[in-house]
mmCIF file of the N, C-alpha and C atoms, coordinates in Angstrom:
data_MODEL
# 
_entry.id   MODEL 
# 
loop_
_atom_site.group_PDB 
_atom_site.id 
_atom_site.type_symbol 
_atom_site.label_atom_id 
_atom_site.label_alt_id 
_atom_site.label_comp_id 
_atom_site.label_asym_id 
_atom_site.label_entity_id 
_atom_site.label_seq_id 
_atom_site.pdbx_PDB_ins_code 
_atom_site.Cartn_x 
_atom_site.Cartn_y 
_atom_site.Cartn_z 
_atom_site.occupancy 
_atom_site.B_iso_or_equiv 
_atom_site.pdbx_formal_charge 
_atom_site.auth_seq_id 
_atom_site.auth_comp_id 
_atom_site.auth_asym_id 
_atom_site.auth_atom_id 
_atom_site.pdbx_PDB_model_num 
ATOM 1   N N  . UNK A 1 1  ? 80.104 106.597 -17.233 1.00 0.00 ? 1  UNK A N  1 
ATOM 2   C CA . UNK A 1 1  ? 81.385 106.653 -16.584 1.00 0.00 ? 1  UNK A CA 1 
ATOM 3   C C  . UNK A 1 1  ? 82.513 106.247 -17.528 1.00 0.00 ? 1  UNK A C  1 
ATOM 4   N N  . UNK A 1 2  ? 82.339 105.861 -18.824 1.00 0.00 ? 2  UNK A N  1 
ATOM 5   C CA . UNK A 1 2  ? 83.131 104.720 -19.280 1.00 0.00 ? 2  UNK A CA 1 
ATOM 6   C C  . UNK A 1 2  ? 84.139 105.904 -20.674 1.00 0.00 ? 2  UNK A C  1 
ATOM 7   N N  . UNK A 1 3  ? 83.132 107.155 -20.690 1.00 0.00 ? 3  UNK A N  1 
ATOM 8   C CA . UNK A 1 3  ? 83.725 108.197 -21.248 1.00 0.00 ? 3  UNK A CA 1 
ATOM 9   C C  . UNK A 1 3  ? 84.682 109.334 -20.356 1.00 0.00 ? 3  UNK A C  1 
ATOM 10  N N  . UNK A 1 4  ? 84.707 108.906 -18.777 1.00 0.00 ? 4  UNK A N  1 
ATOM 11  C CA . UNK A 1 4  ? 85.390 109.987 -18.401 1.00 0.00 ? 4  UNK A CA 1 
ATOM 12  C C  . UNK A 1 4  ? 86.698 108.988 -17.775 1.00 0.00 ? 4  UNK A C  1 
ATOM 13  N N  . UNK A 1 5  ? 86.603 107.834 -17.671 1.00 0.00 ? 5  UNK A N  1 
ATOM 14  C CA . UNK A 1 5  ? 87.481 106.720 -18.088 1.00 0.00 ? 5  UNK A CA 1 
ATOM 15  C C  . UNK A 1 5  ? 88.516 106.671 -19.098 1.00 0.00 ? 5  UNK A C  1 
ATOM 16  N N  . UNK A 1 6  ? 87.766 106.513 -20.194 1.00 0.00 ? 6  UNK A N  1 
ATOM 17  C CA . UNK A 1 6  ? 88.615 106.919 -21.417 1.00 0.00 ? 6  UNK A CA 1 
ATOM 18  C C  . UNK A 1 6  ? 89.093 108.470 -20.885 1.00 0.00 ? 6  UNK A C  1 
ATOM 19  N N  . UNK A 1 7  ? 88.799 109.490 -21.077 1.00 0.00 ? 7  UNK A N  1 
ATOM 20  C CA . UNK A 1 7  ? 90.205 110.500 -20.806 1.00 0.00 ? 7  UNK A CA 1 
ATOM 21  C C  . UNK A 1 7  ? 91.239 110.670 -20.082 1.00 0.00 ? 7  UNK A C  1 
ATOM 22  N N  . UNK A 1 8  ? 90.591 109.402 -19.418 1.00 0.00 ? 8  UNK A N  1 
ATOM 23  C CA . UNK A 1 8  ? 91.987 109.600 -18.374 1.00 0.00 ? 8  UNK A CA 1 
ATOM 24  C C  . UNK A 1 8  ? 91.324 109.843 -16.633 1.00 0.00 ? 8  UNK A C  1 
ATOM 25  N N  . UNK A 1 9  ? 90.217 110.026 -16.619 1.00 0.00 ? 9  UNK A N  1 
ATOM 26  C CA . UNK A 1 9  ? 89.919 110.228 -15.031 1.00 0.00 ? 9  UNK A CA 1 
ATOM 27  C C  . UNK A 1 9  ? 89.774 108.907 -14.421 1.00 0.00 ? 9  UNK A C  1 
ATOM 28  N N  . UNK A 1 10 ? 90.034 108.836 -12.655 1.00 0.00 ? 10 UNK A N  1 
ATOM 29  C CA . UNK A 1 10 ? 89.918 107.757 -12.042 1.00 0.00 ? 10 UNK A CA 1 
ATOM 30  C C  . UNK A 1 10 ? 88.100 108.429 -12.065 1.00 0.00 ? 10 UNK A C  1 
ATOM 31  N N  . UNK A 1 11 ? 87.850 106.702 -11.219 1.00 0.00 ? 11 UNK A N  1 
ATOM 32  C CA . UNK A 1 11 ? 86.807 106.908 -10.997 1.00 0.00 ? 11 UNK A CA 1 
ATOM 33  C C  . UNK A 1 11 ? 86.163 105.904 -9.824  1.00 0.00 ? 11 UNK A C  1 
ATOM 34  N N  . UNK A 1 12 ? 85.309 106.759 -8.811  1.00 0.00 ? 12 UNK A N  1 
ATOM 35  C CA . UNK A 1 12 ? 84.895 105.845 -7.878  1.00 0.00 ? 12 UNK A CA 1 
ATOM 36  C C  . UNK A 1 12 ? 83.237 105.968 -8.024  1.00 0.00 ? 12 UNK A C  1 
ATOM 37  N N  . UNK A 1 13 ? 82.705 105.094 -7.836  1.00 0.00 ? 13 UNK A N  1 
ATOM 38  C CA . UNK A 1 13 ? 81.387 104.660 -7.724  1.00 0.00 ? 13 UNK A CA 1 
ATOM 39  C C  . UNK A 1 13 ? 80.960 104.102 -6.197  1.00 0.00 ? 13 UNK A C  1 
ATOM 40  N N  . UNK A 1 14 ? 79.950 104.467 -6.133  1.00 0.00 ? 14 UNK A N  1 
ATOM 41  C CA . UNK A 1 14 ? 79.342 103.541 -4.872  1.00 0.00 ? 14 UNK A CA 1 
ATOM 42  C C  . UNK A 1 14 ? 77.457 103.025 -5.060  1.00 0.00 ? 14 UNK A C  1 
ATOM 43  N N  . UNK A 1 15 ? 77.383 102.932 -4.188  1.00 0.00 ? 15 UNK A N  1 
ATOM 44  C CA . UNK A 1 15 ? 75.697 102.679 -4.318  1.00 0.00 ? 15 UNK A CA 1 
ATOM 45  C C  . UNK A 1 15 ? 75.410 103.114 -2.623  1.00 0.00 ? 15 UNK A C  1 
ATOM 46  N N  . UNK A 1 16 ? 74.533 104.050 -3.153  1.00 0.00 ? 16 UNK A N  1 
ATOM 47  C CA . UNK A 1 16 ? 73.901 104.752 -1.567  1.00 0.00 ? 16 UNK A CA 1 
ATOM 48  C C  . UNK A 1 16 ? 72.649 103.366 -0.620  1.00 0.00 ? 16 UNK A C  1 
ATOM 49  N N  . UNK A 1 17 ? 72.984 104.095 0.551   1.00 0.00 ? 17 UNK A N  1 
ATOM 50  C CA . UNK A 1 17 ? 72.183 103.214 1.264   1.00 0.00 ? 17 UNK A CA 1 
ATOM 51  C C  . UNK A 1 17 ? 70.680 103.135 0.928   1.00 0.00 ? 17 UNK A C  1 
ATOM 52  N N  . UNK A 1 18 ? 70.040 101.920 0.830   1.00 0.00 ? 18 UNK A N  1 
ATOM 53  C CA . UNK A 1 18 ? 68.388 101.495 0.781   1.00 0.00 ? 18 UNK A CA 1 
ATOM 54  C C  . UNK A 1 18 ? 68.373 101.439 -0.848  1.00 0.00 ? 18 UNK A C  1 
ATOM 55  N N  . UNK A 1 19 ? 69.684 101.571 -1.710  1.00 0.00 ? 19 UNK A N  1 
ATOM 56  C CA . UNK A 1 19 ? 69.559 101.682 -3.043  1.00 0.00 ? 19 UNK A CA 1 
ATOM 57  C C  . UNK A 1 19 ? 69.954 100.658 -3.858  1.00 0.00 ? 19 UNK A C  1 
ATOM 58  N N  . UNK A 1 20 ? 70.155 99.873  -4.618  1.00 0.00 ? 20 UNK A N  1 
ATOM 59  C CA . UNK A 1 20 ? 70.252 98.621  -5.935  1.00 0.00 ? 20 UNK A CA 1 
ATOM 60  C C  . UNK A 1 20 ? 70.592 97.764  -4.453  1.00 0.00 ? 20 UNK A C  1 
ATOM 61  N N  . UNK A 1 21 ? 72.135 97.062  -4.462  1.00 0.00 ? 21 UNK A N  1 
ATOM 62  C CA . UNK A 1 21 ? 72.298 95.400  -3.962  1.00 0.00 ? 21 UNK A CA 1 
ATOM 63  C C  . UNK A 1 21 ? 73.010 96.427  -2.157  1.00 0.00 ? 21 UNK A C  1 
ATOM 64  N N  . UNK A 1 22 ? 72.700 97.587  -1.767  1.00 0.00 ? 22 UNK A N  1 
ATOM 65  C CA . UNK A 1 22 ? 73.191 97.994  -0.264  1.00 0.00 ? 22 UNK A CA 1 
ATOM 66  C C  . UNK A 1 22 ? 72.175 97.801  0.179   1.00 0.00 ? 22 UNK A C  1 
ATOM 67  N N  . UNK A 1 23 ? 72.822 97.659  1.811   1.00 0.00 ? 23 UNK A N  1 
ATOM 68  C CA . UNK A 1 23 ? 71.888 97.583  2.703   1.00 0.00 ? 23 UNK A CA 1 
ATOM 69  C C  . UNK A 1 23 ? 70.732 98.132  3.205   1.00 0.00 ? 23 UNK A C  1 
ATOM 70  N N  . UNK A 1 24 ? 69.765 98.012  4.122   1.00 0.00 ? 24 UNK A N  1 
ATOM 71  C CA . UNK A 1 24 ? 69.153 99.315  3.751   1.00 0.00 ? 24 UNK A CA 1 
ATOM 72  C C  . UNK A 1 24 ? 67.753 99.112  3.322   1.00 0.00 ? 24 UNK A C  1 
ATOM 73  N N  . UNK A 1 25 ? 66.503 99.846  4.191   1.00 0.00 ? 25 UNK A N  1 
ATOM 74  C CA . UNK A 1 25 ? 64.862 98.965  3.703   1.00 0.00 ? 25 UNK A CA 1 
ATOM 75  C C  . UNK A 1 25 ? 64.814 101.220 3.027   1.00 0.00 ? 25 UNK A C  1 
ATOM 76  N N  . UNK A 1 26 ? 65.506 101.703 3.665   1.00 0.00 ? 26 UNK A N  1 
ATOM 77  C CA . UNK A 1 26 ? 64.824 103.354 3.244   1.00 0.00 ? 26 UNK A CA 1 
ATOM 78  C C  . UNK A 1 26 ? 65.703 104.166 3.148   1.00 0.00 ? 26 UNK A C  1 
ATOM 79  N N  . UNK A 1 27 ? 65.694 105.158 2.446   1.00 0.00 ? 27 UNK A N  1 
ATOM 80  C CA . UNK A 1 27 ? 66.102 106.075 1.821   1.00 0.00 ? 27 UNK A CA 1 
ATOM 81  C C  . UNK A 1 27 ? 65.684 107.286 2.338   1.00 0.00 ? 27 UNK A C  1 
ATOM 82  N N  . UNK A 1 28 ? 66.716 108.390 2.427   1.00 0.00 ? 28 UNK A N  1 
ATOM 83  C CA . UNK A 1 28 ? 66.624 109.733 2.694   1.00 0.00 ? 28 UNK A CA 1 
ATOM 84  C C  . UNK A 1 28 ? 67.129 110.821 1.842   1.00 0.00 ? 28 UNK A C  1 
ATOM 85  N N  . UNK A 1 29 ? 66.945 110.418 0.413   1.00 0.00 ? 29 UNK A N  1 
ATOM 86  C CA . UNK A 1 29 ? 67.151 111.636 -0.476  1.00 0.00 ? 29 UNK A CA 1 
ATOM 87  C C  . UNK A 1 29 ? 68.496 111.925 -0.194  1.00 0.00 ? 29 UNK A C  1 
ATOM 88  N N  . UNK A 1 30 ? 69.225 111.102 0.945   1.00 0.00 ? 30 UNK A N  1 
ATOM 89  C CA . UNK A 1 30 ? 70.705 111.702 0.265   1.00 0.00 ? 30 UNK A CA 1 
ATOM 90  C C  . UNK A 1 30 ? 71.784 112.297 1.358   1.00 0.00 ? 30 UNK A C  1 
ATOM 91  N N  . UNK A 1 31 ? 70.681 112.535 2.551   1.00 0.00 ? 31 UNK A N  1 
ATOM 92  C CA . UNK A 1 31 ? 71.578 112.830 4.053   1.00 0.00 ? 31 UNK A CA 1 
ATOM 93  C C  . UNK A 1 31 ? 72.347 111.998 4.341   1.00 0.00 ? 31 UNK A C  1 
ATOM 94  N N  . UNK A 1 32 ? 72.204 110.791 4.403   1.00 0.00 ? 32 UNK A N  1 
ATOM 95  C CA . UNK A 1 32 ? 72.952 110.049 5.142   1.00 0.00 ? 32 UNK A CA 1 
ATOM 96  C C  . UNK A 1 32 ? 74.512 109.374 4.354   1.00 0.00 ? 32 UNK A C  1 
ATOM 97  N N  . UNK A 1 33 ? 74.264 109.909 2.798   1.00 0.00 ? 33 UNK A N  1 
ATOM 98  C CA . UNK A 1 33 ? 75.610 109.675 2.115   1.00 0.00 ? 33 UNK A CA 1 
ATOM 99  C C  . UNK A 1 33 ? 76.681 110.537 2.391   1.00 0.00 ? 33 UNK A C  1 
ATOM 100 N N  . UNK A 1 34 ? 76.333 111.977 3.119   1.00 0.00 ? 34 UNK A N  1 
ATOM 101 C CA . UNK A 1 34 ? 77.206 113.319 3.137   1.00 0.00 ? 34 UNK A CA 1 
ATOM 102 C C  . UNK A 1 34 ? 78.252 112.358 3.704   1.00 0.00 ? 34 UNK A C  1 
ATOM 103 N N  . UNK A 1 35 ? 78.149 111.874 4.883   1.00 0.00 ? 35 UNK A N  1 
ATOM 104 C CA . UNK A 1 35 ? 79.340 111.565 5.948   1.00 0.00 ? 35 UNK A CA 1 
ATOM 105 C C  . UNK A 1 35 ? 79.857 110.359 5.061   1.00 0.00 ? 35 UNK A C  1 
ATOM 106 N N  . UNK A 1 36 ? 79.197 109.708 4.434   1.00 0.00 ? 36 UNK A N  1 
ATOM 107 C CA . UNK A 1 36 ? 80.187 108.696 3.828   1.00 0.00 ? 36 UNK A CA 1 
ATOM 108 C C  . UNK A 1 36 ? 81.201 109.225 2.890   1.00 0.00 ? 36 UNK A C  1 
ATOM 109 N N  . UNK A 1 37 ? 80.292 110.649 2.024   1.00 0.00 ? 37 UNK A N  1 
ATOM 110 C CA . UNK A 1 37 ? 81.389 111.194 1.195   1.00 0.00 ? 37 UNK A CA 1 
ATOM 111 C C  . UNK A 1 37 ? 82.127 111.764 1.665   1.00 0.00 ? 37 UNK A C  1 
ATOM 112 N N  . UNK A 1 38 ? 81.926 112.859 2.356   1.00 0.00 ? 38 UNK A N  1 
ATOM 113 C CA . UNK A 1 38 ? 83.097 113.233 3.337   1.00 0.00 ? 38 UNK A CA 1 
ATOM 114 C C  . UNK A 1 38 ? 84.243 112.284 3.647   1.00 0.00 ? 38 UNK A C  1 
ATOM 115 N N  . UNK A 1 39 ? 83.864 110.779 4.210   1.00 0.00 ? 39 UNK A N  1 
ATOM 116 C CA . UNK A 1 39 ? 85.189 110.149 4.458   1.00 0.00 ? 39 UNK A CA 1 
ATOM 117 C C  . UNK A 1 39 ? 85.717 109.715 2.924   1.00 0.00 ? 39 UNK A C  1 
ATOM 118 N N  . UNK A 1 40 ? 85.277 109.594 1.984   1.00 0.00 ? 40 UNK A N  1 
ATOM 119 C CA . UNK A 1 40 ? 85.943 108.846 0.557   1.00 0.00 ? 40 UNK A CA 1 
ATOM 120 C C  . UNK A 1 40 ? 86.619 110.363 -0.204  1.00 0.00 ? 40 UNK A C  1 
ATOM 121 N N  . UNK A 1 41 ? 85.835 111.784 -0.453  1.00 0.00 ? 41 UNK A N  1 
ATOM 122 C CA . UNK A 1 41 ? 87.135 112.439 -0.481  1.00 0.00 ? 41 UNK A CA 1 
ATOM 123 C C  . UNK A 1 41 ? 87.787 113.343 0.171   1.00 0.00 ? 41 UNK A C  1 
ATOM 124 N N  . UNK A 1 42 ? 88.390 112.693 1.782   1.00 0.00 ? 42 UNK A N  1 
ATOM 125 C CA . UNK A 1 42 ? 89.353 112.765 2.362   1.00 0.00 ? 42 UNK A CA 1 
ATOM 126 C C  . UNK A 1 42 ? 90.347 112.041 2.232   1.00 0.00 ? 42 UNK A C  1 
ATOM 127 N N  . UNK A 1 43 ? 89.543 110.734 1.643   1.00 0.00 ? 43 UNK A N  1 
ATOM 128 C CA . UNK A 1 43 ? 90.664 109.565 1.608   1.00 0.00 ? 43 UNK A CA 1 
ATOM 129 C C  . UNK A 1 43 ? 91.226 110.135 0.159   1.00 0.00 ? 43 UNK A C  1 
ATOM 130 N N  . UNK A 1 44 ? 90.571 110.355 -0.376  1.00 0.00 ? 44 UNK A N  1 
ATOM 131 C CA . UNK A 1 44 ? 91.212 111.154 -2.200  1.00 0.00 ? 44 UNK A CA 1 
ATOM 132 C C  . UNK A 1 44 ? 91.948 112.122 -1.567  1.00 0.00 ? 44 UNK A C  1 
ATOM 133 N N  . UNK A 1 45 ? 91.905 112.564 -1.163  1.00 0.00 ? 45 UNK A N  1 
ATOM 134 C CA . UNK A 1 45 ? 92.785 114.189 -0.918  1.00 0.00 ? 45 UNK A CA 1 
ATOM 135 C C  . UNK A 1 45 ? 93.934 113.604 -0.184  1.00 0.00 ? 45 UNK A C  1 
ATOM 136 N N  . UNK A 1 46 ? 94.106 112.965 1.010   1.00 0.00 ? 46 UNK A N  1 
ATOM 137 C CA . UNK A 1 46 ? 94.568 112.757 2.216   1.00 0.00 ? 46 UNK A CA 1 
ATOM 138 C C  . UNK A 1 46 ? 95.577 111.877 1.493   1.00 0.00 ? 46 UNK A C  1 
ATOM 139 N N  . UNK A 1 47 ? 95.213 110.633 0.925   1.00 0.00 ? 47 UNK A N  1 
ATOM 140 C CA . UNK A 1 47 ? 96.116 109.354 0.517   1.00 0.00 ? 47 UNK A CA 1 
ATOM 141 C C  . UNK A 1 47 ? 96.066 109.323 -0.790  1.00 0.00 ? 47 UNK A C  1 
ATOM 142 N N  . UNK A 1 48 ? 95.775 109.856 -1.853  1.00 0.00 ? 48 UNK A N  1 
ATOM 143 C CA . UNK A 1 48 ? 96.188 109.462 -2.999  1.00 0.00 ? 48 UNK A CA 1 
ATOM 144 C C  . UNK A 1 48 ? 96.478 111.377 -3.680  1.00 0.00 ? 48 UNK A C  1 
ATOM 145 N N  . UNK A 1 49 ? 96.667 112.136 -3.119  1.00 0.00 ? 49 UNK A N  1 
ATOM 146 C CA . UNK A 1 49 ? 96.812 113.442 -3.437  1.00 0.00 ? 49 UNK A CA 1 
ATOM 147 C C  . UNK A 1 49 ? 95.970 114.124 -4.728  1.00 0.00 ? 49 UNK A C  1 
ATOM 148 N N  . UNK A 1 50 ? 94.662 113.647 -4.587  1.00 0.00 ? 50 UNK A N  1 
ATOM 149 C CA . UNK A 1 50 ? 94.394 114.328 -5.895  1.00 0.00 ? 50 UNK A CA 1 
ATOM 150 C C  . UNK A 1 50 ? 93.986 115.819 -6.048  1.00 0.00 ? 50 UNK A C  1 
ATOM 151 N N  . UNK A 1 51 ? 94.387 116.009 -6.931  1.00 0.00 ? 51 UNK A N  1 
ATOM 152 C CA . UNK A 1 51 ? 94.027 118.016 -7.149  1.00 0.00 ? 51 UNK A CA 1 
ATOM 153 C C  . UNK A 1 51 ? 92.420 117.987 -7.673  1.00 0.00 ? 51 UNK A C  1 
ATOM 154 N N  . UNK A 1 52 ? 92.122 117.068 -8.628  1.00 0.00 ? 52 UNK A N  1 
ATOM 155 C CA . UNK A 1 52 ? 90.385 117.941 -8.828  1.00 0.00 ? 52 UNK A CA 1 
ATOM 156 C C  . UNK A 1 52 ? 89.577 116.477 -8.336  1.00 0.00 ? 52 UNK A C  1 
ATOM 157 N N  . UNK A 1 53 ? 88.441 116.803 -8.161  1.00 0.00 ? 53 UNK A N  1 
ATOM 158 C CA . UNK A 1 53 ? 87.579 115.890 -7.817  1.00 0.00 ? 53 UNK A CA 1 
ATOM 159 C C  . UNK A 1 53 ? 86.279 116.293 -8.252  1.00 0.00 ? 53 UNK A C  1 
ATOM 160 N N  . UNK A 1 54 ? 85.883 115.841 -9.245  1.00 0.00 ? 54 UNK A N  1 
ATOM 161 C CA . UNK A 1 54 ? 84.633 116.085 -9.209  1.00 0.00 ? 54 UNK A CA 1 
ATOM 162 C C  . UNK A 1 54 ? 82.756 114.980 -8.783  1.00 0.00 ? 54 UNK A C  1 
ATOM 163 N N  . UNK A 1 55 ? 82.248 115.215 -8.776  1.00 0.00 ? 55 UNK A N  1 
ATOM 164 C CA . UNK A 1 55 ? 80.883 114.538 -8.364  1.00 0.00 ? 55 UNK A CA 1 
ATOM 165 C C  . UNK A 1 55 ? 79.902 114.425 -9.727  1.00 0.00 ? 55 UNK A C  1 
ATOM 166 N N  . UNK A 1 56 ? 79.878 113.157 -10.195 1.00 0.00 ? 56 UNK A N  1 
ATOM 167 C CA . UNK A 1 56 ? 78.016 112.969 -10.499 1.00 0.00 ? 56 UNK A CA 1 
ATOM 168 C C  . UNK A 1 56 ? 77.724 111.966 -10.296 1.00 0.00 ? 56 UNK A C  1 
ATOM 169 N N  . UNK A 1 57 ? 76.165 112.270 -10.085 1.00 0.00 ? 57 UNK A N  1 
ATOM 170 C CA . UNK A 1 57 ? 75.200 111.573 -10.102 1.00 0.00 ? 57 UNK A CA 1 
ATOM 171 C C  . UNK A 1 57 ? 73.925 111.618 -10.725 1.00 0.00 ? 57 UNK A C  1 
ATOM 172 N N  . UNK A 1 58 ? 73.573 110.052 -10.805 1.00 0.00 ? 58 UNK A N  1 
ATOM 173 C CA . UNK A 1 58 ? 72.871 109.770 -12.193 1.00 0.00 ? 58 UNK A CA 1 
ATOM 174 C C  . UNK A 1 58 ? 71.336 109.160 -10.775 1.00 0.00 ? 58 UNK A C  1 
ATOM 175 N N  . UNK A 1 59 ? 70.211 109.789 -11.418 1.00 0.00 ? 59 UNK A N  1 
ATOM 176 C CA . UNK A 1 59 ? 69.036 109.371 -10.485 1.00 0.00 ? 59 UNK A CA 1 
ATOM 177 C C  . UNK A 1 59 ? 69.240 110.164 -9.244  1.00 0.00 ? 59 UNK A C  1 
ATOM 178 N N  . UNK A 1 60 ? 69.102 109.477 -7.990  1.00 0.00 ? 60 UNK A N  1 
ATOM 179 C CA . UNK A 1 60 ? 69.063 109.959 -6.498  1.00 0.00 ? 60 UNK A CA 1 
ATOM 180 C C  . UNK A 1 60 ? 70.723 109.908 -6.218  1.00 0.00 ? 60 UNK A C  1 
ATOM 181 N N  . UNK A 1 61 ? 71.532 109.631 -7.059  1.00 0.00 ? 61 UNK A N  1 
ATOM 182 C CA . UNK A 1 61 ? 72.497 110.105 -6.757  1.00 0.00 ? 61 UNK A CA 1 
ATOM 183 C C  . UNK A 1 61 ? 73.194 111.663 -7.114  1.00 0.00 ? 61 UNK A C  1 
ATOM 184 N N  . UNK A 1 62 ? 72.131 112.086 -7.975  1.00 0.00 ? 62 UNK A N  1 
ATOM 185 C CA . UNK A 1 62 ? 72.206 113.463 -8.354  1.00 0.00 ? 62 UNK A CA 1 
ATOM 186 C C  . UNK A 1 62 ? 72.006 114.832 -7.502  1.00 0.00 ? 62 UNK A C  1 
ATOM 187 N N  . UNK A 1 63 ? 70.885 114.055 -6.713  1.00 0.00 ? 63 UNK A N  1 
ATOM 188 C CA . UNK A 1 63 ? 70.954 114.259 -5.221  1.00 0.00 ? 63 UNK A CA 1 
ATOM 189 C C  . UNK A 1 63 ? 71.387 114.385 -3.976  1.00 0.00 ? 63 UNK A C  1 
ATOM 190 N N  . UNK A 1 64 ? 72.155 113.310 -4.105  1.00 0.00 ? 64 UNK A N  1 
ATOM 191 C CA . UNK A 1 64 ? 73.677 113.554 -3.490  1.00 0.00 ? 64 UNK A CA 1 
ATOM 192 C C  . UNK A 1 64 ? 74.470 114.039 -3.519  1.00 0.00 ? 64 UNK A C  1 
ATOM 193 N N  . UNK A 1 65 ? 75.024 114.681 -5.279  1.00 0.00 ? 65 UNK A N  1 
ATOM 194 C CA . UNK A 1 65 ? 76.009 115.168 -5.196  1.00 0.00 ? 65 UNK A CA 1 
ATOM 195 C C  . UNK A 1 65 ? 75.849 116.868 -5.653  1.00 0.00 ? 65 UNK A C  1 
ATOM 196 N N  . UNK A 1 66 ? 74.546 117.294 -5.234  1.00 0.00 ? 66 UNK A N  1 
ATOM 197 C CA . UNK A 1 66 ? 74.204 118.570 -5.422  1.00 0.00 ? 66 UNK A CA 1 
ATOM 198 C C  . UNK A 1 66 ? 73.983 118.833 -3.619  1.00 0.00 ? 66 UNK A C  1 
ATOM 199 N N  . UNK A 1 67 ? 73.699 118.403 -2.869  1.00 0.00 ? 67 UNK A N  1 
ATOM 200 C CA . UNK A 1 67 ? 73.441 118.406 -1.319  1.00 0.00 ? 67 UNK A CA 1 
ATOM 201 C C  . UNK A 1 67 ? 75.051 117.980 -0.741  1.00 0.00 ? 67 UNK A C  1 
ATOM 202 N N  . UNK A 1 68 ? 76.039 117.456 -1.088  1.00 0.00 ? 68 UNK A N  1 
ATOM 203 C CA . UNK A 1 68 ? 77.057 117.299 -0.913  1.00 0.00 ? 68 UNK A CA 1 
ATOM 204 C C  . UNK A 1 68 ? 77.896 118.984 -1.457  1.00 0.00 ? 68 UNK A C  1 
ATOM 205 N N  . UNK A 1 69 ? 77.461 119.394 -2.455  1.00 0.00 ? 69 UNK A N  1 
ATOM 206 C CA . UNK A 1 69 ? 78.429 120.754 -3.177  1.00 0.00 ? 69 UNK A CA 1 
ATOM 207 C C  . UNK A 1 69 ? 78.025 121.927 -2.086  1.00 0.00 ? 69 UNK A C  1 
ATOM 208 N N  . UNK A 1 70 ? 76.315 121.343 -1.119  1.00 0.00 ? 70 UNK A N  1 
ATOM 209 C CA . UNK A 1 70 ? 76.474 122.512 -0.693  1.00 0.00 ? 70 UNK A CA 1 
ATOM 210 C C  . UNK A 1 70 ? 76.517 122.826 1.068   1.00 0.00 ? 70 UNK A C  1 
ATOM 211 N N  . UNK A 1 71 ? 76.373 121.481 1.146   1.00 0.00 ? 71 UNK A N  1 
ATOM 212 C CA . UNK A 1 71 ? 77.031 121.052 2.667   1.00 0.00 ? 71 UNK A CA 1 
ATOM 213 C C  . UNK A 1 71 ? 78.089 120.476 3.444   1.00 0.00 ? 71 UNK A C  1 
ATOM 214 N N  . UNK A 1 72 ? 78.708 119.908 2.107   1.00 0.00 ? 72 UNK A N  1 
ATOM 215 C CA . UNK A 1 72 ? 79.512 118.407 2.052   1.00 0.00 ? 72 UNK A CA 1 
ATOM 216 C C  . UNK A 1 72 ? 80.835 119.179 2.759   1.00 0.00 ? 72 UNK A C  1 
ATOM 217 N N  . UNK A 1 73 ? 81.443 118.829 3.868   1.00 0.00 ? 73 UNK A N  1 
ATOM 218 C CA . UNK A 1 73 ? 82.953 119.049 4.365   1.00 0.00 ? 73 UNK A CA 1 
ATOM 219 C C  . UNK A 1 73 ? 84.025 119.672 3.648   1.00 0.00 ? 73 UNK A C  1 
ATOM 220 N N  . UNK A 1 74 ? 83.998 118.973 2.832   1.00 0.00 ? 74 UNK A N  1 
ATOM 221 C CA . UNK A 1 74 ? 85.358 119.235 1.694   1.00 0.00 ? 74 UNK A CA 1 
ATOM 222 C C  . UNK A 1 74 ? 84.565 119.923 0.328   1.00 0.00 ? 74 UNK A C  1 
ATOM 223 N N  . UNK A 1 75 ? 83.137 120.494 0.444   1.00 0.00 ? 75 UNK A N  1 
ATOM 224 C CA . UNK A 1 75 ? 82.956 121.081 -0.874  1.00 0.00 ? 75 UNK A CA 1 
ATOM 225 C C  . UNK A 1 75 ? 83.252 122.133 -1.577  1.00 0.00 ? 75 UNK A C  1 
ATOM 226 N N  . UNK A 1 76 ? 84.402 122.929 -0.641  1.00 0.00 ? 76 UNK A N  1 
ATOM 227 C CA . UNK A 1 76 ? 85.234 123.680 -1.517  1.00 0.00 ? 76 UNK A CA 1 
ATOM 228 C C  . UNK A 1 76 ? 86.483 123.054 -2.267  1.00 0.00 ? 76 UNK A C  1 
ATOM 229 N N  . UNK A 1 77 ? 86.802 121.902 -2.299  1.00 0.00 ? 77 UNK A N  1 
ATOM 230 C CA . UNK A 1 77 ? 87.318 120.964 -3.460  1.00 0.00 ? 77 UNK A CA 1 
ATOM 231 C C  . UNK A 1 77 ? 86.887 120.617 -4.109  1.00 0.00 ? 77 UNK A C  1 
ATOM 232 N N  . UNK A 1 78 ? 85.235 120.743 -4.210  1.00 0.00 ? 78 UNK A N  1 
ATOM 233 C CA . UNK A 1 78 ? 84.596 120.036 -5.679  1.00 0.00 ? 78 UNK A CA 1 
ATOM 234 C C  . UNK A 1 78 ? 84.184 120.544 -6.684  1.00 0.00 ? 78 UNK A C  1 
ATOM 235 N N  . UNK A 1 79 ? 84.602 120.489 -7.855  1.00 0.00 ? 79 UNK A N  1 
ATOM 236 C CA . UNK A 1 79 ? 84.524 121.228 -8.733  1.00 0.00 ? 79 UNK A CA 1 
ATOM 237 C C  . UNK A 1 79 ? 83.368 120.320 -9.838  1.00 0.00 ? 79 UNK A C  1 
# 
């Protein structure tokens, strides 16, 4: 993250549920993050106006953000 930092991109991180210090005994490959992402970029779009947004993920979050590009609410904003 610390290279797309340096160019200049914001950047948000999270930790999915049942995963490192969140709550959480199990994991579902990644369903149950859609609706969380959905609300974080609405809140990007909605309140801080941003034009690109993009997604990665590193491990089972890679997972997320490939099941998010193709279900995710707003995934015709993600580039």
């Amino acid at each position: 993250m610390y290279y797309f930092y340096e160019q200049g991109y914001n950047i948000l991180t999270f930790d999915a549920y049942g995963h490192g210090l969140s709550y959480g005994e199990f994991h579902d490959s990644g369903y149950s993050t859609i609706p969380m992402l959905d609300d974080l970029v609405a809140y990007l779009l909605q309140d801080h106006q941003a034009q690109v947004i993009g997604l990665i993920g590193l491990s089972m979050g890679a997972t997320s953000a490939i099941l998010y590009s193709q279900i995710g609410q707003h995934k015709a904003g993600i580039t």
